[in-house]
N, C-alpha and C positions, 0 to 999 in steps of 0.2 A: 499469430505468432504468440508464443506460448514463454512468459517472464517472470521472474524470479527477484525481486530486491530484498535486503536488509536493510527492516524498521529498529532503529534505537530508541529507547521510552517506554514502550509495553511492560508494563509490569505486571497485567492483572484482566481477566477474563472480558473486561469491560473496555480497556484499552483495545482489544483485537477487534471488538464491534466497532469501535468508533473508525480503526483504520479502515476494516472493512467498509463502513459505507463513505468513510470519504476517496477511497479509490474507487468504487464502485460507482462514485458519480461523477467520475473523469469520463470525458467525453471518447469512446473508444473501448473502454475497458471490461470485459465480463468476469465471471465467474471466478471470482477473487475467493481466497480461500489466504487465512491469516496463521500462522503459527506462535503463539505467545514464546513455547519451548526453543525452538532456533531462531525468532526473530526474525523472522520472514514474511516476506506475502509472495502467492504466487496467483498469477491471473493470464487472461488471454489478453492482446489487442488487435482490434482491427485497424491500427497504423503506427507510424514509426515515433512514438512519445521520446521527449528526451528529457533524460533525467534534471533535468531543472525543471520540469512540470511535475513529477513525482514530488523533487524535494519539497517545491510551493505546496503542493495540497498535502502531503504530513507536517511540512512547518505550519499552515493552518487551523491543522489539527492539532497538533502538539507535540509533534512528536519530531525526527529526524529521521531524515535517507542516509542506512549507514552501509 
């Protein structure tokens, strides 16, 4: 299944890597792909994540599921 959320926080080329690999090491998740510009990540999963496991691993990170 192929997903799409809005990160709030990213301001800066370095923010996109960090979401990047902290969604990248959710269990399930591939091929994440970050947009600083819209504020996005868009990735595949191999099962049904719910957004309270997103939120936790960006609030981790530093950032917010917006």
């Amino acid at each position: 299944m192929e997903k799409t959320i809005h990160v709030k926080g990213m301001t800066c080329p370095h923010c996109v890597k960090h979401v990047t690999k902290a969604l990248s090491g959710m269990n399930g998740v591939t091929d994440v792909a970050v947009s600083l510009e819209a504020g996005t990540a868009s990735f595949k999963t191999s099962r049904d994540i719910p957004d309270s496991e997103y939120a936790a691993v960006l609030d981790d990170a530093g950032y917010e599921l917006g």
